[in-house]
C-alpha positions as CSV (number, residue, x, y, z in Angstrom):
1,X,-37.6,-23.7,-15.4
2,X,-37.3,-20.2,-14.7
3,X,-39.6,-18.2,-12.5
4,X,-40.6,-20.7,-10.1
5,X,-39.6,-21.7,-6.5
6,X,-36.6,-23.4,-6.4
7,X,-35.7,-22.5,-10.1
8,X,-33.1,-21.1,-12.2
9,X,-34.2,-17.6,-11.5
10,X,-34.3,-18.1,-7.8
11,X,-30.7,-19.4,-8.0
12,X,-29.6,-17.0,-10.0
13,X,-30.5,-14.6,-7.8
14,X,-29.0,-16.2,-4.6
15,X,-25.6,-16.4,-6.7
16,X,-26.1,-12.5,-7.5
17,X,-26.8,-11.7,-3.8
18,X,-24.2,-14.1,-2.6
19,X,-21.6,-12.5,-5.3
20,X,-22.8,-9.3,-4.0
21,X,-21.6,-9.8,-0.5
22,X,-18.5,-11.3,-1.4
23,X,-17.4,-7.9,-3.5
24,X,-18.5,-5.9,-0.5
25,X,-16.3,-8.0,1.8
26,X,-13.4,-8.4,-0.7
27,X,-13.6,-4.5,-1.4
28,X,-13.3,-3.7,2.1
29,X,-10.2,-6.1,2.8
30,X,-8.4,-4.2,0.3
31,X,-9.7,-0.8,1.5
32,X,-8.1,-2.1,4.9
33,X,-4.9,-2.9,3.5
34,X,-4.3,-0.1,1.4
35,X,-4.9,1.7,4.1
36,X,-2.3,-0.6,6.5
37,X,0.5,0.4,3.6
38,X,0.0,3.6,3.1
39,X,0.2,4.0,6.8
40,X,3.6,1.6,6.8
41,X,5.4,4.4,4.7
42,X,4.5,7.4,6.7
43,X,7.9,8.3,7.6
44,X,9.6,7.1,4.7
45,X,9.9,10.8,3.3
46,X,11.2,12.0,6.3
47,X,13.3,9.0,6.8
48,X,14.9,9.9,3.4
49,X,15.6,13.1,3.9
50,X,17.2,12.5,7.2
51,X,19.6,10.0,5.2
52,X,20.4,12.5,2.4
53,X,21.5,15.0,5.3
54,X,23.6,12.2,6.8
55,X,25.2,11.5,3.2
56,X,26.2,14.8,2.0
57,X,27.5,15.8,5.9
58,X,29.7,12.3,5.4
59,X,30.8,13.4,1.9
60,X,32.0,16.7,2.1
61,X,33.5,15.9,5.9
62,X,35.3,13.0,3.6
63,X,36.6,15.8,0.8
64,X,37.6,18.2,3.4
65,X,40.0,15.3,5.1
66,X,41.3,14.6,1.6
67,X,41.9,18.4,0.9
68,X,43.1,19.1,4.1
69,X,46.2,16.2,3.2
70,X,47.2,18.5,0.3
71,X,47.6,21.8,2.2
């Protein structure tokens, strides 16, 4: 039957309200760790950068030995 107490209808609806809720709490979890990553690579730029410096200082010390050998 649908429309009475206790029916199909009311069921349904306790499902859609239920479902409802879940989303909302499901959404926010994600929201929460989206957030929690993003924050986890805040200094990944800078982090990067730092080891690029680092690299090309090690390279061209690493050349300028080697060159130095032939002079």
């Amino acid at each position: 039957m649908i429309g009475e107490k206790d029916s199909t209808g009311a069921s349904f609806d306790r499902v859609d309200t239920q479902l409802r809720y879940a989303l909302a709490h499901e959404q926010e979890d994600f929201r929460r760790a989206a957030d929690d990553g993003r924050g986890a690579f805040a200094g990944l730029a800078v982090g990067a950068a730092v080891l690029a410096v680092l690299g090309a200082t090690g390279a061209v010390l690493g050349i300028g030995r080697r060159l130095s050998e032939y002079r």
